[in-house]
N, CA, C and O atoms as a GROMACS GRO file, in nm:
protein
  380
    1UNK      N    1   0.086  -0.117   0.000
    1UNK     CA    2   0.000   0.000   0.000
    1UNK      C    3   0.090   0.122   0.000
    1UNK      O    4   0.192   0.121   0.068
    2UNK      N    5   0.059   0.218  -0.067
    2UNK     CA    6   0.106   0.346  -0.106
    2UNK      C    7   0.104   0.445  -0.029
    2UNK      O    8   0.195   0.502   0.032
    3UNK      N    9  -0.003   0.464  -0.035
    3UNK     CA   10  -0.086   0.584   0.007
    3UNK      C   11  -0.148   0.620   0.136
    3UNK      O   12  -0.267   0.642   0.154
    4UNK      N   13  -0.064   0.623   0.216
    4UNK     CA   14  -0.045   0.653   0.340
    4UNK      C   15  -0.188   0.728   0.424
    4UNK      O   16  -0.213   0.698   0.540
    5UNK      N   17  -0.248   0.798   0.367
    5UNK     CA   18  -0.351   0.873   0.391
    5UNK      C   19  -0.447   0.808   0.409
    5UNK      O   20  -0.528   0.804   0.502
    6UNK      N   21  -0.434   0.730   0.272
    6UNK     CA   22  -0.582   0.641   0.244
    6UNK      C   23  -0.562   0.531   0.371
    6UNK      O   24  -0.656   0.517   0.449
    7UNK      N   25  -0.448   0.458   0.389
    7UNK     CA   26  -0.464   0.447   0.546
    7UNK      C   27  -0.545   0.468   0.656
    7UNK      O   28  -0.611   0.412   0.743
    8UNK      N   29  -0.502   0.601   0.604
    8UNK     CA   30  -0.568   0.701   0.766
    8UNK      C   31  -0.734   0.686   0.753
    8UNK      O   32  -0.839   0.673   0.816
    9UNK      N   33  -0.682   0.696   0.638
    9UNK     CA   34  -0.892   0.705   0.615
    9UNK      C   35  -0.931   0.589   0.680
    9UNK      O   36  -1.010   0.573   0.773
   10UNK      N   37  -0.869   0.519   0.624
   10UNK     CA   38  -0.942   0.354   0.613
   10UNK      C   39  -0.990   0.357   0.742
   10UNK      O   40  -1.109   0.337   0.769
   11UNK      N   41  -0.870   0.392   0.853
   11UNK     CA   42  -0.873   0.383   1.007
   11UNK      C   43  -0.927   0.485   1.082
   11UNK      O   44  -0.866   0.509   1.186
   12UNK      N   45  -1.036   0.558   1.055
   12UNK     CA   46  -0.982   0.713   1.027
   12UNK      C   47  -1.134   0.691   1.216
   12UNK      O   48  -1.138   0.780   1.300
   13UNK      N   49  -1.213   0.579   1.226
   13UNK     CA   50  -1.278   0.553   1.323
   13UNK      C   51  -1.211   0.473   1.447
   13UNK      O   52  -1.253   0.509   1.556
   14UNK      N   53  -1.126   0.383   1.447
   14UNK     CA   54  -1.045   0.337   1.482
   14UNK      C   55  -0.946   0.404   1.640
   14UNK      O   56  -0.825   0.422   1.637
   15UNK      N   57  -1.031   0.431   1.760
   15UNK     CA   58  -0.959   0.484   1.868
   15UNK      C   59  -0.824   0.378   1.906
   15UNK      O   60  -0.742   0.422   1.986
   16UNK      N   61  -0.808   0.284   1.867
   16UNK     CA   62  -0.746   0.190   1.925
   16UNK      C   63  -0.680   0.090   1.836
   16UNK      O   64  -0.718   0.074   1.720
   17UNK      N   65  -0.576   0.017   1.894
   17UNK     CA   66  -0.522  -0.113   1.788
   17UNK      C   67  -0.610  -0.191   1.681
   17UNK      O   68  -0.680  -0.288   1.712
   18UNK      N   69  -0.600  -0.142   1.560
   18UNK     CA   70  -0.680  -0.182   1.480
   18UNK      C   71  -0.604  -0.280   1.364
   18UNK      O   72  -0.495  -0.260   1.312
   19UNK      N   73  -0.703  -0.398   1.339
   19UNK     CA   74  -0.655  -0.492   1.330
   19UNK      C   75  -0.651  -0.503   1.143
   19UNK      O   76  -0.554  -0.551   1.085
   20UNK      N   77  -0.762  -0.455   1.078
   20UNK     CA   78  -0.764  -0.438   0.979
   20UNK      C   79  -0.633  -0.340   0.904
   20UNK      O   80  -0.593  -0.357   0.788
   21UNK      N   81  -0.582  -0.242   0.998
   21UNK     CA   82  -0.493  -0.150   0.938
   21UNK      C   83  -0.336  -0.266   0.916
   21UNK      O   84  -0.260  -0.267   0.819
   22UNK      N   85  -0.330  -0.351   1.037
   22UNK     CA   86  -0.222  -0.391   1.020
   22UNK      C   87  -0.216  -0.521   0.955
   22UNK      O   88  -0.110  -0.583   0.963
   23UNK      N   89  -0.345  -0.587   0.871
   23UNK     CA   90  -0.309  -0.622   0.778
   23UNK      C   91  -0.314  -0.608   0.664
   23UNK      O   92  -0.280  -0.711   0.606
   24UNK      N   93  -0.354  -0.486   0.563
   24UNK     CA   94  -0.339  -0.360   0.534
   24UNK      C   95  -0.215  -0.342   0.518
   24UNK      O   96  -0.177  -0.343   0.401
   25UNK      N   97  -0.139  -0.324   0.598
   25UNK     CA   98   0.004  -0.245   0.627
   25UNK      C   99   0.118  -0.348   0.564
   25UNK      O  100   0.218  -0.314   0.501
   26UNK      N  101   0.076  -0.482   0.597
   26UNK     CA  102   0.161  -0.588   0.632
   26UNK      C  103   0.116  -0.731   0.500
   26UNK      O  104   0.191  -0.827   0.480
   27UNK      N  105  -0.008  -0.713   0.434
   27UNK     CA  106  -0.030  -0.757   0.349
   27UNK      C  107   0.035  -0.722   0.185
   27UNK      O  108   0.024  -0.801   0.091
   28UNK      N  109   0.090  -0.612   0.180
   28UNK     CA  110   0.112  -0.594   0.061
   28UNK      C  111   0.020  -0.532  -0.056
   28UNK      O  112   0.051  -0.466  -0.155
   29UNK      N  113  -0.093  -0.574  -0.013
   29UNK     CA  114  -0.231  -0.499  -0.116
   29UNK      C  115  -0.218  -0.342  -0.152
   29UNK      O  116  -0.179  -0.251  -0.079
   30UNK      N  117  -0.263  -0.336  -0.288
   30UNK     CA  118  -0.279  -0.249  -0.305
   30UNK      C  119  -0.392  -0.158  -0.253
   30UNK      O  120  -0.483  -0.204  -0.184
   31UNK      N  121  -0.381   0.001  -0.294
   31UNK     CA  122  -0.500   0.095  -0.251
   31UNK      C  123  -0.603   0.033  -0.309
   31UNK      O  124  -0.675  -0.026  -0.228
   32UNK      N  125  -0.635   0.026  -0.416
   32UNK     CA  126  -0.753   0.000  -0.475
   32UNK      C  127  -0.795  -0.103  -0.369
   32UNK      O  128  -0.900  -0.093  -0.305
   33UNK      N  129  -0.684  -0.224  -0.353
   33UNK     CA  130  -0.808  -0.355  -0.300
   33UNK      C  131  -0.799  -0.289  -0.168
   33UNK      O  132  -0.914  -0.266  -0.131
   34UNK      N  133  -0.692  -0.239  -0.062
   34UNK     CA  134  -0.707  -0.193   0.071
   34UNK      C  135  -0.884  -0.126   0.064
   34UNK      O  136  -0.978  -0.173   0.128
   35UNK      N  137  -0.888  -0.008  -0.031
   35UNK     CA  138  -1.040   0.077  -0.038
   35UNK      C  139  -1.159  -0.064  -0.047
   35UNK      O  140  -1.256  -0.081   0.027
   36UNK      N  141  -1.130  -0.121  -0.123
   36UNK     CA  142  -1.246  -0.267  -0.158
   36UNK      C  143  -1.277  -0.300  -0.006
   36UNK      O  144  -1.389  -0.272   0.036
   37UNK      N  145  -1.187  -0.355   0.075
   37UNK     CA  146  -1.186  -0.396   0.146
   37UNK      C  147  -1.249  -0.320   0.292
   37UNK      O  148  -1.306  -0.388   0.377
   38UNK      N  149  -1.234  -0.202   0.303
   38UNK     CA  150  -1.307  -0.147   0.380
   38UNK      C  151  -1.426  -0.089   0.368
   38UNK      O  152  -1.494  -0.058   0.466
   39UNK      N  153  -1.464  -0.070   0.241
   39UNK     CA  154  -1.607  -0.061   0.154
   39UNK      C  155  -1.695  -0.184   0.218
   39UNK      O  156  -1.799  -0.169   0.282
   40UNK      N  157  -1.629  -0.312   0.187
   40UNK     CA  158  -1.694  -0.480   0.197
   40UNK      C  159  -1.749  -0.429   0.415
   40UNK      O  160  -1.849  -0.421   0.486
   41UNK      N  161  -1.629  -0.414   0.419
   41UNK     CA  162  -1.619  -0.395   0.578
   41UNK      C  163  -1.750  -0.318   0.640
   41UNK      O  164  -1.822  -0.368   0.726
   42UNK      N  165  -1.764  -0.227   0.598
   42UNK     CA  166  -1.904  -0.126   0.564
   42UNK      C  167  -1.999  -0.174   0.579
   42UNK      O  168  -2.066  -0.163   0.682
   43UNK      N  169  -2.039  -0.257   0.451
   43UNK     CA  170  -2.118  -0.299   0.412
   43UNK      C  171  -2.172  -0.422   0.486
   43UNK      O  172  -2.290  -0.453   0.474
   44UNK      N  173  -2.056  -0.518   0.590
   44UNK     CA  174  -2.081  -0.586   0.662
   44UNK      C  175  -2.127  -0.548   0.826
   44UNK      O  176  -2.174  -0.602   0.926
   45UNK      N  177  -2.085  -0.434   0.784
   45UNK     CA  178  -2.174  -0.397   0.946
   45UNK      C  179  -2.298  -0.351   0.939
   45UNK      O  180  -2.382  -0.397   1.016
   46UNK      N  181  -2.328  -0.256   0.850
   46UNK     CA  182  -2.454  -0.214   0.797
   46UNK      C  183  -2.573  -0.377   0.766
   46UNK      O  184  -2.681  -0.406   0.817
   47UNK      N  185  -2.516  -0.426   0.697
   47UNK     CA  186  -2.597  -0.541   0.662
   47UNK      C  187  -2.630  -0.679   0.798
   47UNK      O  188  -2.720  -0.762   0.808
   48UNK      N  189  -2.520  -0.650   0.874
   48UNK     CA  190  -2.518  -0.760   1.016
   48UNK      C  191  -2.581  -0.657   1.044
   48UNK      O  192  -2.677  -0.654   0.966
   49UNK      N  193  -2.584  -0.548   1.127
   49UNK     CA  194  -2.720  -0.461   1.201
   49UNK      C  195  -2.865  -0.488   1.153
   49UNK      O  196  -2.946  -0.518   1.241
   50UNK      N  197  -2.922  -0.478   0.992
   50UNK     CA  198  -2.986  -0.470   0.966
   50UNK      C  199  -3.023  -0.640   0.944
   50UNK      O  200  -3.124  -0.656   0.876
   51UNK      N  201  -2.973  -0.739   0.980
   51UNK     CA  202  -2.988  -0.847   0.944
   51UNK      C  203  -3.022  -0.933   1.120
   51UNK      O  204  -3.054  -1.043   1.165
   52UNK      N  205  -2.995  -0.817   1.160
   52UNK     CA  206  -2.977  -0.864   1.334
   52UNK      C  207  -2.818  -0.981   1.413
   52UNK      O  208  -2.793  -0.991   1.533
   53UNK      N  209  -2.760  -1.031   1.326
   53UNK     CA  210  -2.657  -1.132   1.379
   53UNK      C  211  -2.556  -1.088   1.250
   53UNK      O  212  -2.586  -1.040   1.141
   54UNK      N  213  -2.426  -1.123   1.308
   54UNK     CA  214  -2.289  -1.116   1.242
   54UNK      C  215  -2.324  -1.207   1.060
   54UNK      O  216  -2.380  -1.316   1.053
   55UNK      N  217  -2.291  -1.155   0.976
   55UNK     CA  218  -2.300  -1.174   0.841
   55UNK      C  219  -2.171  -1.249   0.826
   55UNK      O  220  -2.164  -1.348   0.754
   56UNK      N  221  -2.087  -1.210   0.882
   56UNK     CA  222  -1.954  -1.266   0.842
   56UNK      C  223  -1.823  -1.177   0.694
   56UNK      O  224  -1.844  -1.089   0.610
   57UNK      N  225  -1.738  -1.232   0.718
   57UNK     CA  226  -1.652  -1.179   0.588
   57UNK      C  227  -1.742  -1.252   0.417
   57UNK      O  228  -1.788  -1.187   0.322
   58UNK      N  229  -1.737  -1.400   0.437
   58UNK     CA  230  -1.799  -1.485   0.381
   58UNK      C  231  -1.888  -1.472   0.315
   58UNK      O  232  -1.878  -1.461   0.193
   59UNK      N  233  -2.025  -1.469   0.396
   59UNK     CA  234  -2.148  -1.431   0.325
   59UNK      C  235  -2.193  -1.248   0.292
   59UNK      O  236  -2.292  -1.218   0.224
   60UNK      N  237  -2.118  -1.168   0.341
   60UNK     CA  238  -2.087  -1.009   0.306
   60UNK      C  239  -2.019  -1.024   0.185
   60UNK      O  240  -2.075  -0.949   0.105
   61UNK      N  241  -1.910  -1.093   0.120
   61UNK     CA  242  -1.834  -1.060   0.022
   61UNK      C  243  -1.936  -1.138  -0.114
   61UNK      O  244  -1.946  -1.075  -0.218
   62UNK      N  245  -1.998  -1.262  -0.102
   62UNK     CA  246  -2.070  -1.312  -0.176
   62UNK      C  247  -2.205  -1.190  -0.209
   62UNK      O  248  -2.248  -1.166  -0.322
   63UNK      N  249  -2.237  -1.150  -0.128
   63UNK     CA  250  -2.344  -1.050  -0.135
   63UNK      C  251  -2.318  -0.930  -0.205
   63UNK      O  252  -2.386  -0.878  -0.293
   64UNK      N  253  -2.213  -0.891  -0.155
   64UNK     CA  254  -2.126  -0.729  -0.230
   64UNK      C  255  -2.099  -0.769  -0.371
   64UNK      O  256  -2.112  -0.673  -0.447
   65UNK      N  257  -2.069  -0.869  -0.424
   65UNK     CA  258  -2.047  -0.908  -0.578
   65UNK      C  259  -2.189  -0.998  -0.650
   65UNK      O  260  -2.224  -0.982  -0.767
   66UNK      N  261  -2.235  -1.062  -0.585
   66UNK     CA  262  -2.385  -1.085  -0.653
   66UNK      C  263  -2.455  -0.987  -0.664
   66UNK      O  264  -2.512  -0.987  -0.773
   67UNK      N  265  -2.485  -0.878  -0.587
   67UNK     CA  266  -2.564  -0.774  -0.603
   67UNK      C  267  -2.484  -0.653  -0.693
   67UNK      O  268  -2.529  -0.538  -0.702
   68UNK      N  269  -2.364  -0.697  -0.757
   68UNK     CA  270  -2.327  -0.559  -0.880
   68UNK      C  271  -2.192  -0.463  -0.795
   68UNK      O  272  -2.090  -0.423  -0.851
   69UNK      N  273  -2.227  -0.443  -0.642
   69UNK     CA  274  -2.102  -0.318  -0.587
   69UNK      C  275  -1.997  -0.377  -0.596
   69UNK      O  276  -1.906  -0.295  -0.585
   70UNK      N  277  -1.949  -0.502  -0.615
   70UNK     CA  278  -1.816  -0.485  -0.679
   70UNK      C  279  -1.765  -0.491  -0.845
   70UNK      O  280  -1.655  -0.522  -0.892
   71UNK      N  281  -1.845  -0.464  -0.887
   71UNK     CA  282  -1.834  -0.412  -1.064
   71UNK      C  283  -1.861  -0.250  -1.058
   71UNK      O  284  -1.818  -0.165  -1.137
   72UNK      N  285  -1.943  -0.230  -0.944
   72UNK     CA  286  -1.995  -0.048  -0.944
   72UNK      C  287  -1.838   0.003  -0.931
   72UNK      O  288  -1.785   0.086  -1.004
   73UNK      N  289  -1.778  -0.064  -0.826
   73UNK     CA  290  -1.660   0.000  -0.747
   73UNK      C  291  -1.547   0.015  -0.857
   73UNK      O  292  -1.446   0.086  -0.860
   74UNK      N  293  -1.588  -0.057  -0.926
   74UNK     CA  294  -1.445  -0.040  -1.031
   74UNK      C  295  -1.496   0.050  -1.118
   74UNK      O  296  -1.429   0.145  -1.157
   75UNK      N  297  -1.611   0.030  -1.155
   75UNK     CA  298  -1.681   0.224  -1.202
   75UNK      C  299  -1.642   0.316  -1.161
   75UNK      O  300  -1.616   0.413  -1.233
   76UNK      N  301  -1.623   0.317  -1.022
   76UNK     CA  302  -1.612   0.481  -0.960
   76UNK      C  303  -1.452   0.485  -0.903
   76UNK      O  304  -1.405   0.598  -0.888
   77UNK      N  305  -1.370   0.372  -0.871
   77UNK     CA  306  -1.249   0.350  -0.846
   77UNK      C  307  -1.174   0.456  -0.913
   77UNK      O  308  -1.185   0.455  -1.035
   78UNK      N  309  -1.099   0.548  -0.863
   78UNK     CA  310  -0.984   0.622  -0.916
   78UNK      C  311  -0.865   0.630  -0.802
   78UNK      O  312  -0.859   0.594  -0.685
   79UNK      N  313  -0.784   0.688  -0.881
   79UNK     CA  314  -0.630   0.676  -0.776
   79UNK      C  315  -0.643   0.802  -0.629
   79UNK      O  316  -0.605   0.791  -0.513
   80UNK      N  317  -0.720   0.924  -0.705
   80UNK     CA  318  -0.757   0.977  -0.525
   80UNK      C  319  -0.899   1.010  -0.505
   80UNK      O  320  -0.948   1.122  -0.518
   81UNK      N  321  -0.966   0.892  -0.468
   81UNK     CA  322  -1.091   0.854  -0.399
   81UNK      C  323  -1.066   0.874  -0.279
   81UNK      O  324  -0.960   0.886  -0.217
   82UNK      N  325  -1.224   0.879  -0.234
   82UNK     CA  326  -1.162   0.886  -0.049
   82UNK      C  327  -1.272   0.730  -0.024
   82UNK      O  328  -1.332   0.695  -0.125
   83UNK      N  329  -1.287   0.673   0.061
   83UNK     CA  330  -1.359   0.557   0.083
   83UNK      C  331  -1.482   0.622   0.103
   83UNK      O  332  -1.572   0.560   0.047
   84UNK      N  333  -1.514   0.705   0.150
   84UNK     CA  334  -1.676   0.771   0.225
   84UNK      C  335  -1.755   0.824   0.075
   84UNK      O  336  -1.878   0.822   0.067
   85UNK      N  337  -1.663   0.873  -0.045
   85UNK     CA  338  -1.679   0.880  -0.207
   85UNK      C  339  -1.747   0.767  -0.242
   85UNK      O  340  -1.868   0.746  -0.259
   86UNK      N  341  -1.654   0.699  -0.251
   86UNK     CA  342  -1.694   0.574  -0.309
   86UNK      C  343  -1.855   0.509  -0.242
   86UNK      O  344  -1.965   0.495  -0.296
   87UNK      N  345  -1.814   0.488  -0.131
   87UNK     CA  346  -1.902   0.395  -0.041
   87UNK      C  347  -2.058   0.504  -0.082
   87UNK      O  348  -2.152   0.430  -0.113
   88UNK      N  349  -2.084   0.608  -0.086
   88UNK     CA  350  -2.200   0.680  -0.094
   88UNK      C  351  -2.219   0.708  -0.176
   88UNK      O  352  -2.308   0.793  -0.176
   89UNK      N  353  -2.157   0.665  -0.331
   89UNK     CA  354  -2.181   0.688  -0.478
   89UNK      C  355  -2.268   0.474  -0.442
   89UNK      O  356  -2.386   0.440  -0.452
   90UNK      N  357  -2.215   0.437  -0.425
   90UNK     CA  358  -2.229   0.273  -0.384
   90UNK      C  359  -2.359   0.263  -0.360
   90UNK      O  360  -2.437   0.208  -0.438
   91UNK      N  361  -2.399   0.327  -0.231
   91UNK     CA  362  -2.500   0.353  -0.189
   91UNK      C  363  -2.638   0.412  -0.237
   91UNK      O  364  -2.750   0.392  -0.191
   92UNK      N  365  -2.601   0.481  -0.329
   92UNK     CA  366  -2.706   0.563  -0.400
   92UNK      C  367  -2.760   0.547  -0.535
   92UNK      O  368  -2.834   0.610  -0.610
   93UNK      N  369  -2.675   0.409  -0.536
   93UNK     CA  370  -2.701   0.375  -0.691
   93UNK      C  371  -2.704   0.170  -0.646
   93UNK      O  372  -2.629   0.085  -0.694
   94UNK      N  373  -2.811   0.153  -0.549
   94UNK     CA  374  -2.844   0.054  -0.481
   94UNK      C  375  -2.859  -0.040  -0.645
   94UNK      O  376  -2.860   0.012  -0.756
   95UNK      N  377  -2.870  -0.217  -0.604
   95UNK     CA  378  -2.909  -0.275  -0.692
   95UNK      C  379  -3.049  -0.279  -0.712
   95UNK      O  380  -3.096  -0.341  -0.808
   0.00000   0.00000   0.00000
């Protein structure tokens, strides 16, 4: 990962040792998939709230690509996105 900022973003809720940043940090991924990945992340909390019980990585990532947002994301994907961009262009253009 590059882009140091987008980091910050990613973590940007994060009071404390956060676990996603450091593999992130330590994975090698790029921005683009780091942003994917906290988009999915999003989307799995929003969807476990509204679903009442934990969704999982699993059944969140099957869901985010059957329903189109990960073909949207590469629509709106550019090199300086911010995640809260993306995620609410995502959002507003529901399947």
């Amino acid at each position: 990962m590059k882009d140091r900022q987008l980091l910050e973003e990613i973590c940007e809720r994060c009071n404390h040792y956060c676990t996603l940043k450091e593999i992130i940090m330590h994975s090698g991924v790029d921005d683009r998939t780091a942003m994917q990945i906290k988009i999915i992340d999003m989307f799995k909390y929003d969807w476990s709230a509204e679903a009442g019980r934990d969704l999982g990585w699993e059944e969140t990532t099957k869901r985010y690509v059957d329903q189109g947002y990960a073909a949207r994301f590469a629509d709106y994907w550019h090199e300086h996105a911010h995640v809260s961009e993306i995620y609410t262009k995502l959002l507003n253009r529901k399947p």
